[in-house]
N, C-alpha and C positions, 0 to 999 in steps of 0.2 A: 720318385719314392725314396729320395739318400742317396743314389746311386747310381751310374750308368751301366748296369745289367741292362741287358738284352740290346745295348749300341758299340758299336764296333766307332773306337776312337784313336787319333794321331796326334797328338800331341804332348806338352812337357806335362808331364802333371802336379808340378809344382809353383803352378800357377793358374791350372786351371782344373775346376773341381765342381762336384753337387755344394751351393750354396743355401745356407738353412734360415729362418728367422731371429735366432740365437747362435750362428755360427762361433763369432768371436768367442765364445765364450768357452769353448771347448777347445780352439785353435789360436795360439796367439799370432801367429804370422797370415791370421785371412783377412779377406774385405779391403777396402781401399780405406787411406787413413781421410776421414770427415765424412766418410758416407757406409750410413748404417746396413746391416746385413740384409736387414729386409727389401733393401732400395732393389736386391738380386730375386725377388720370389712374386711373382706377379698373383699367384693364388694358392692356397694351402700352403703346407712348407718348406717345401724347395724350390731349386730353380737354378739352371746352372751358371758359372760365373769362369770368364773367356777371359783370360790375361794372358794369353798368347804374342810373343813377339818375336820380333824377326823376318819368322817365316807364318804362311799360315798355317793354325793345328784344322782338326776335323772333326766331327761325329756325324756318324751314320749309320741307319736301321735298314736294314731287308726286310720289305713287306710282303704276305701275300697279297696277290691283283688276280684280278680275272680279264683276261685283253678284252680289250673292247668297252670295257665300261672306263667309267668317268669317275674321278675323285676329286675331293675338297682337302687340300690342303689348308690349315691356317697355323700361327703362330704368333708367339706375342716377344717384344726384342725390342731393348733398352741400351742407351750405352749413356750412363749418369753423371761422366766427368769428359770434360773436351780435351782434346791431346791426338794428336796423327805421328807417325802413320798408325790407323784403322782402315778394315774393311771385313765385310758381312757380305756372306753370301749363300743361298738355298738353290737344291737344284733337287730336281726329282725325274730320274732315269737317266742320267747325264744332264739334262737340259737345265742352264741357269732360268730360278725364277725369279731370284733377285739378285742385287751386287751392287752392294754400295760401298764408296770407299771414301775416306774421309770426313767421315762423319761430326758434325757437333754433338754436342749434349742434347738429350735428348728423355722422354720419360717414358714410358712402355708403349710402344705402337702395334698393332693388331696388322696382320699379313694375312691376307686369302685367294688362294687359286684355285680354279678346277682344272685336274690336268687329265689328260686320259693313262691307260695304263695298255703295254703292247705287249706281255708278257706276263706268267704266273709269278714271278719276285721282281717287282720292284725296289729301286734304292733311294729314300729319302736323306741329301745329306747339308750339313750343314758348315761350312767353313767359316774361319775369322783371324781375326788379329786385331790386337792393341797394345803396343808397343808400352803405353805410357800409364793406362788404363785398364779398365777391365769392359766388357759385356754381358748382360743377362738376356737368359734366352729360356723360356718356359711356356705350359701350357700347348702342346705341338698336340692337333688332331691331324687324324687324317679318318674322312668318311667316305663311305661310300653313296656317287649323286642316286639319287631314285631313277630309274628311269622316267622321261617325259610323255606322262599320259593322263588324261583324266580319269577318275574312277569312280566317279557317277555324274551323269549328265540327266537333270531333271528339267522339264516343260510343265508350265504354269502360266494357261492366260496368257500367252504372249510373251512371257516372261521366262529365261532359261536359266537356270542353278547348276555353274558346274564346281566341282569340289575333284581336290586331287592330294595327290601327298609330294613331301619334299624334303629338303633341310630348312631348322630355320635360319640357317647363316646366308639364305641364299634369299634371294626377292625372285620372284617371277613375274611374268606378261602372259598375259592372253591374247591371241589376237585372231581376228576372223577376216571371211571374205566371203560373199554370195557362189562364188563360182571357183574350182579347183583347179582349173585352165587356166586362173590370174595368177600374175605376181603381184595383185596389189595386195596385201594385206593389211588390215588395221588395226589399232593399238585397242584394244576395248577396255578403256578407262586407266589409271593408275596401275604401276607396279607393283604387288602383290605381298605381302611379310606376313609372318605366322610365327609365333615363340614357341608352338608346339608340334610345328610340321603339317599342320593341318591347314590347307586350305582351300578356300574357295570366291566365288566372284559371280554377282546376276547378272545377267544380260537382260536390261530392260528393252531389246532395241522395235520389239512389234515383230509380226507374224512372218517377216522373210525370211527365208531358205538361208541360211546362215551355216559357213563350215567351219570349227575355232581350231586352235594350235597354242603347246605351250611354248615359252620359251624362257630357260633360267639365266638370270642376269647377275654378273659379280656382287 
């Protein structure tokens, strides 16, 4: 939104900052020289821009969690011109979810985990460095996964309609087995996507005793 209110950050700040559409234009010493302000905002108007060197700088938020449930972390992270040392890295409650160092050029890449949370605040953060360059890093959600259940299971002829809810950054499976004493379970059909969180899947498979299970997939 302009600004890193409400993240707790480490670094120089004279090189690393909220990067705008029109930056340049209000700042003469921003941006990298041959690459435009916007190459830093992956959607609306900002997005932040990591020229950290030497050491690595940081940002990071305290969330509230509820332990035991599960979160979708994503994010979108650029780095426009080549030049080492670089390195990028995400961690969410201490634990690295990424770490990459030495990076080429490269143009916005999309990042997604689901991580669980063991604690009412968690800490989303983010570390870097580019000695020679900069970084753009924008677009950071973090959701809460739905639990894994169906919420309506309809019978038809033979034929069964089950429908549930989810993210839509996530695909799901269904899968079934005759018997709850098995470990064999089966894939029933294709993995699942929804751009409105809604969804659902028939089971044509005929009139046996069938028991299904959801399961979300990266």
């Amino acid at each position: 939104t302009g600004d890193f209110a409400g993240w707790r950050h480490d670094f120089e700040n004279d090189v690393n900052w909220v990067s705008s559409i029109d930056y340049s234009r209000f700042n003469t010493d921003a941006g990298l020289p041959g690459v435009p302000d916007e190459a830093f905002v992956h959607s609306g108007y900002y997005g932040a821009f990591f020229g950290q060197n030497t050491t690595l700088g940081s940002l990071a938020k305290t969330l509230p969690t509820v332990p035991g449930r599960r979160y979708r972390v994503s994010f979108w992270y650029t780095n426009p011109l080549s030049g080492n040392p670089n390195a990028f890295q995400a961690r969410w409650d201490g634990v690295l979810l990424l770490d990459r160092t030495d990076m080429p050029a490269f143009d916005w890449r999309l990042e997604q985990f689901t991580v669980p949370a063991s604690a009412a605040n968690t800490d989303l953060e983010f570390r870097f460095r580019n000695d020679d360059n900069a970084i753009g890093l924008d677009d950071v959600r973090v959701e809460v996964v739905p639990p894994l259940r169906f919420d309506d299971v309809q019978r038809n002829q033979g034929s069964v309609l089950l429908r549930w809810s989810g993210l839509p950054s996530l695909a799901y499976r269904v899968q079934f087995t005759p018997d709850l004493t098995s470990v064999d379970w089966q894939n029933l059909g294709d993995a699942v996507r929804s751009v409105d969180g809604q969804f659902s899947l028939v089971d044509a498979g005929g009139s046996e005793r069938r028991f299904y299970r959801l399961i979300d997939l990266p």
